[in-house]
C-alpha positions in Angstrom: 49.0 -73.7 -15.3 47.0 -75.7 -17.8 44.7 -78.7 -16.8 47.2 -81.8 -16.8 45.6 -83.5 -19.8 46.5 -81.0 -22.1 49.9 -80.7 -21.6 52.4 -83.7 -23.3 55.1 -82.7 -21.4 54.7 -81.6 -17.9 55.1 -83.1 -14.8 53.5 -86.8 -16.1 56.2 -86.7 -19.2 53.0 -88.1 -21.7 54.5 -88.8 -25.0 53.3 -90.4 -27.9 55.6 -91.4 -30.8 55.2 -93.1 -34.5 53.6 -96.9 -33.5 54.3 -96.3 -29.8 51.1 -95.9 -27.8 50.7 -93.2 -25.0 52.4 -94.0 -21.9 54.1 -92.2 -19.1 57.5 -91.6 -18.4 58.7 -90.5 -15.3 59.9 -87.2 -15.6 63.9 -88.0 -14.2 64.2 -90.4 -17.8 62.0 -88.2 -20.1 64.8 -86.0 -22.1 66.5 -90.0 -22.5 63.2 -90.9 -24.1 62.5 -87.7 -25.7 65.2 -87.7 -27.9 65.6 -91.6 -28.4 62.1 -91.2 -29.8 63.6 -88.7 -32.4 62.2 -85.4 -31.4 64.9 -82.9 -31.5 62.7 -80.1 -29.7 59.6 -79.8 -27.2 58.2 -78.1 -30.6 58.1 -81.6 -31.8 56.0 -83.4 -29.2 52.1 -82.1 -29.2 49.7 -81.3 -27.1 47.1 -83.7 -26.6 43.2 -82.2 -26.1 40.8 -84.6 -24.5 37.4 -84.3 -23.8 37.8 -83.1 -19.9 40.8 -80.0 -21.0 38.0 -79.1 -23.6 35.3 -78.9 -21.0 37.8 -77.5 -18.3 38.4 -74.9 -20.1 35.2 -74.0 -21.5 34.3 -73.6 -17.5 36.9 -71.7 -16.3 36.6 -69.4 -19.7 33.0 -68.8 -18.9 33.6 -67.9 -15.2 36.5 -65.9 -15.7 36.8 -62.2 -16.8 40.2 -62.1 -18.0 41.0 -64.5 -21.0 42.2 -68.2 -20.2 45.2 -68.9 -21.3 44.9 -71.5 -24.1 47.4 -73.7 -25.7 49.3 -73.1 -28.5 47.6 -74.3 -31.8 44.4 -74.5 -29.7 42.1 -74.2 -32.2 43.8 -76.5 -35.0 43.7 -79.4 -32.0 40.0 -79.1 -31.4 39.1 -79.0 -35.0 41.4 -82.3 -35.0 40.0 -83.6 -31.9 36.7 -83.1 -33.2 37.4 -84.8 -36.5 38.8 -87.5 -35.1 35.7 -88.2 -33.4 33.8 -87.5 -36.4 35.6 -90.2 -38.1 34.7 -92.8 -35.1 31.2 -91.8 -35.4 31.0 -90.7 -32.0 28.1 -88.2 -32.8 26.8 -87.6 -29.4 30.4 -86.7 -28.0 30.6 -84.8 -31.3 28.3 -82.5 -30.5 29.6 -82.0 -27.1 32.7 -81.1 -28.3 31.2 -78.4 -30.7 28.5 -76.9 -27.7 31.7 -77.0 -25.4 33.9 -75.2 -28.0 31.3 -72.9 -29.0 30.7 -72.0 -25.6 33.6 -71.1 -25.4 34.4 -69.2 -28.2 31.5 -67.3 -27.6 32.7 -66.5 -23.9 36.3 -65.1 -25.7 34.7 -62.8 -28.0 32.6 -61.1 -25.3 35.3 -60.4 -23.5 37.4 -59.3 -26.6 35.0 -56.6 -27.8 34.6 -55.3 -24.1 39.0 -55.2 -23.9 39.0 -53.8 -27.3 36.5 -50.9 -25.9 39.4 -50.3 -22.7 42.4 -51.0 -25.0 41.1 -47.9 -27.3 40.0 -46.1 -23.9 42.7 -46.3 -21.6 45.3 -48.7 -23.1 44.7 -51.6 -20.8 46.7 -54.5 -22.1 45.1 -57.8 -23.2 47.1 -61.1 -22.4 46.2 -64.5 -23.5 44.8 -63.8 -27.2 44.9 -66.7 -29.9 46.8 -65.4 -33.1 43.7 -65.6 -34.8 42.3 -63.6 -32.3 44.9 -61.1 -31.6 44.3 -60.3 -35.3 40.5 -59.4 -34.8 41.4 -57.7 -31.5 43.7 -55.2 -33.9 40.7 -55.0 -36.4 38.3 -53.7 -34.0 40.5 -51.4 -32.0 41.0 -49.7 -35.4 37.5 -49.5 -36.0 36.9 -48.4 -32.8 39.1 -45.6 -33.1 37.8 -44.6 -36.6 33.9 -44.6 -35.5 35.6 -42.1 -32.5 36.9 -39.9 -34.9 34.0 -39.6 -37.3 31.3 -38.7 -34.3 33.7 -36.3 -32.6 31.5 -33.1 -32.5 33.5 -29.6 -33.8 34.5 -27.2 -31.1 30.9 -25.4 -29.0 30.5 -21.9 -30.4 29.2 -19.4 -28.5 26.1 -17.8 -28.8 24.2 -15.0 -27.3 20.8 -14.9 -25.9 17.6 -12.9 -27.3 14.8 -14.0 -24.9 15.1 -14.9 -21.4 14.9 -19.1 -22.0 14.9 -21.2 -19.0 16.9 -24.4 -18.2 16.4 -27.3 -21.0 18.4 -30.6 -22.0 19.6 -30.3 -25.5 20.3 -32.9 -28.3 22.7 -34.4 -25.9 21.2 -34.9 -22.7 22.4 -32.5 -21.1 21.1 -29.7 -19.4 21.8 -25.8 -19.9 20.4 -22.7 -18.8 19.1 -20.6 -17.6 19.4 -17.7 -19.5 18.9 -14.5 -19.7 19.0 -12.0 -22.6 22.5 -10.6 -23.6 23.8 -14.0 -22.1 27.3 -15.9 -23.5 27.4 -19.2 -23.8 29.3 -22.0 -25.7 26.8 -24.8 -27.1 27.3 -27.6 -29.1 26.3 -26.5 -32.3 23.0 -29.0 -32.9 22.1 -27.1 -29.4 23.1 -23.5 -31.0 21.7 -24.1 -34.1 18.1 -24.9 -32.4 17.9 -22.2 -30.1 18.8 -20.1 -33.2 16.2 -21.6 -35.6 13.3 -20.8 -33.1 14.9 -17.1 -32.3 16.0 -17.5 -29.0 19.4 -16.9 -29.8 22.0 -15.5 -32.3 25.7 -16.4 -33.1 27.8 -14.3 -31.0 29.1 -10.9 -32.5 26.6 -11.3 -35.0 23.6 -8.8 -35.5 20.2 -9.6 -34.0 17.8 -10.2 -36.8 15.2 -7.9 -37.8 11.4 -8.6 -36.4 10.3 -11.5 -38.2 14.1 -12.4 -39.4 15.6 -15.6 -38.6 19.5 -15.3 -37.3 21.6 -17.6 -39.6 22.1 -21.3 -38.0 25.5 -22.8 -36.8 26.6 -25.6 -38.8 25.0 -28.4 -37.5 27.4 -31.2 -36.3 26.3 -35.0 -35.2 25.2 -35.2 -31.6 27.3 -37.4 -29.8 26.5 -41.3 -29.2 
């Protein structure tokens, strides 16, 4: 539930209306007021951010893995908030207000680029996002999934062993062999294509090279990340 400041129409009934200063209405008479007032939805009464929601839930974002669950128009009301302090030269909470939102802005997009890593992963669902975040969330999923593609390596090919070659860690950390000649084995091909270059191996079903003859390489594909 959201801290009680933030909200201007829960439990307290806070409304504020054109040349009527905040007050509260008890929550029995507060449709009677609401509509008096003029407001012919909850769309039309706002949300009011104050100084302790801000830092309430800059706090709760920070301590918090999953994502806080902000108001609606969130952003637009601190940037208001904040200009309206601007405008009363209230510099020192000025700046408070911009650590505080910073903060926690800061505290949001950590955790968006960590979901957006699961989301591509598994498909773990994200609750809570902003619009304007929701549309970044999108962004980097899709990159996310394009970088994927582009480093996949092509299918291991299999090679066959010329000299006895003991156990090594290739390109990709990790470890093979080891080996004896006339051994099979599939090898990512930066791993084939090495073993090959220095004459330890050949592509499988090809001829061994002649003494002094290098065996033709693999392709040689990205290692993986």
């Amino acid at each position: 539930m959201f801290p009680m400041p933030v909200i201007a129409f829960r439990e307290v009934g806070h409304i504020k209306t054109d040349g009527e200063p905040k007050e509260r209405i008890p929550q029995i008479a507060f449709h009677e007021r609401f509509f008096a007032a003029g407001f012919k939805s909850l769309r039309h009464c706002f949300y009011m951010l104050t100084y302790d929601a801000l830092r309430g839930f800059a706090t709760e974002e920070r301590a918090k893995n999953a994502f806080v669950r902000l108001p609606e128009g969130f952003l637009a009301q601190a940037r208001e908030y904040i200009q309206a302090k601007q405008q009363l030269d209230k510099q020192d909470e000025v700046a408070t207000a911009k650590r505080l939102l910073q903060e926690l802005l800061d505290a949001r997009e950590r955790k968006l680029l960590v979901a957006a890593f699961y989301f591509v992963r598994s498909g773990v669902k994200v609750d809570h996002l902003l619009p304007e975040e929701k549309a970044l969330f999108e962004r980097v999923c899709a990159l996310l999934r394009e970088f994927q593609e582009a480093r996949t390596l092509p299918p291991a090919g299999d090679v066959e062993f010329l000299l006895d070659t003991p156990a090594f860690v290739g390109t990709d950390l990790q470890t093979y062999g080891p080996y004896k000649p006339g051994d099979r084995a599939p090898l990512p091909p930066a791993v084939a294509s090495l073993l090959v270059q220095k004459g330890a191996a050949k592509l499988a079903d090809a001829p061994a090279p002649a003494p002094g003859e290098q065996a033709p390489a693999p392709p040689a594909g990205r290692a993986a990340q």
